[in-house]
N, C-alpha and C positions, 0 to 999 in steps of 0.2 A: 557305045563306049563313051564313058565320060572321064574327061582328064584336068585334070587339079593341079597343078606345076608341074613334077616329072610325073607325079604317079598315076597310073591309067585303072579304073576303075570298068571293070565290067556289069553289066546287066547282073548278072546272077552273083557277083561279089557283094553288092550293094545290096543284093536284096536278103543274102544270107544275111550282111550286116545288121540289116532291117528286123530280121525272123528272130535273131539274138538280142537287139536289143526289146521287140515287141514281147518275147519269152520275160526278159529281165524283171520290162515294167510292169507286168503282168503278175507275174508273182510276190514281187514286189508287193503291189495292191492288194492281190489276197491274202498272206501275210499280213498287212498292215488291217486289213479290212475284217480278218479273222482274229487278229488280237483283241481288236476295240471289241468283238461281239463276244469273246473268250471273257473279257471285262463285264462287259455288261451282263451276261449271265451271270457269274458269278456274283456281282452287286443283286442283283434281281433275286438270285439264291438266300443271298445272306437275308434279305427282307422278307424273304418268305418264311422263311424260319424261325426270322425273331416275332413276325406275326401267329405263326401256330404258336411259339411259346410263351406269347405275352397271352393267348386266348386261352392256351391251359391254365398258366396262374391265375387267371381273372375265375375261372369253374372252380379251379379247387378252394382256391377263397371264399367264392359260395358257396363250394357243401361244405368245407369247414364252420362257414357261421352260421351255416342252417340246418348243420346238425352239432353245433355246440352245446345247447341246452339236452339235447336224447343223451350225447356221449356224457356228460356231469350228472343225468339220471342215471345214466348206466353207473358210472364210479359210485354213487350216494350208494346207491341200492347193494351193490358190492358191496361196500365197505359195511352198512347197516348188517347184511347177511353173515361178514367176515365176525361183525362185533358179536351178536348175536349166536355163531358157534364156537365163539372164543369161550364168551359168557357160559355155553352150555356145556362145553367139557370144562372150562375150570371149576363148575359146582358139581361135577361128575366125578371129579378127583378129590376133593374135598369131601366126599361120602364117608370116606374112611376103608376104601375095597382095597386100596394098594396100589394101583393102576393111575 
């Protein structure tokens, strides 16, 4: 028994004392210790992401300019073909059939 002015303090009051505030600091700490890693995953997140999608734009930029010249073949040759059956139904209607 230990006693502090009037108030008499037992073995097992003190030690509840102790068990409540060991609980307290404790969780306390985890809380405190699980927010900062709650933080830092998400920071860790964010950089991960913004590196997959800095590493997509950097590819699609490549094949855009590595296949710029095939796709502007592609459109010429379209368009030569587009001209080219233009050209040959309008001298097709121009026969004199009606059509």
């Amino acid at each position: 028994m230990f006693r502090l002015s009037s108030t008499v303090f037992t073995r097992d009051a003190i030690f509840r004392q102790l068990c409540v505030l060991r609980h307290l600091v404790y969780h306390f700490l985890v809380r405190q210790w699980l927010s900062r890693f709650w933080k830092a995953e998400q920071a860790q997140s964010l950089i991960e992401y913004t590196l997959i999608l800095s590493f997509v734009a950097l590819a699609a930029a490549a094949l855009f300019l590595g296949s710029g010249n095939s796709i502007s073949g592609i459109w010429t040759t379209s368009g030569s073909q587009l001209s080219a059956a233009n050209s040959s139904l309008s001298g097709q209607s121009s026969d004199g059939d009606g059509h």
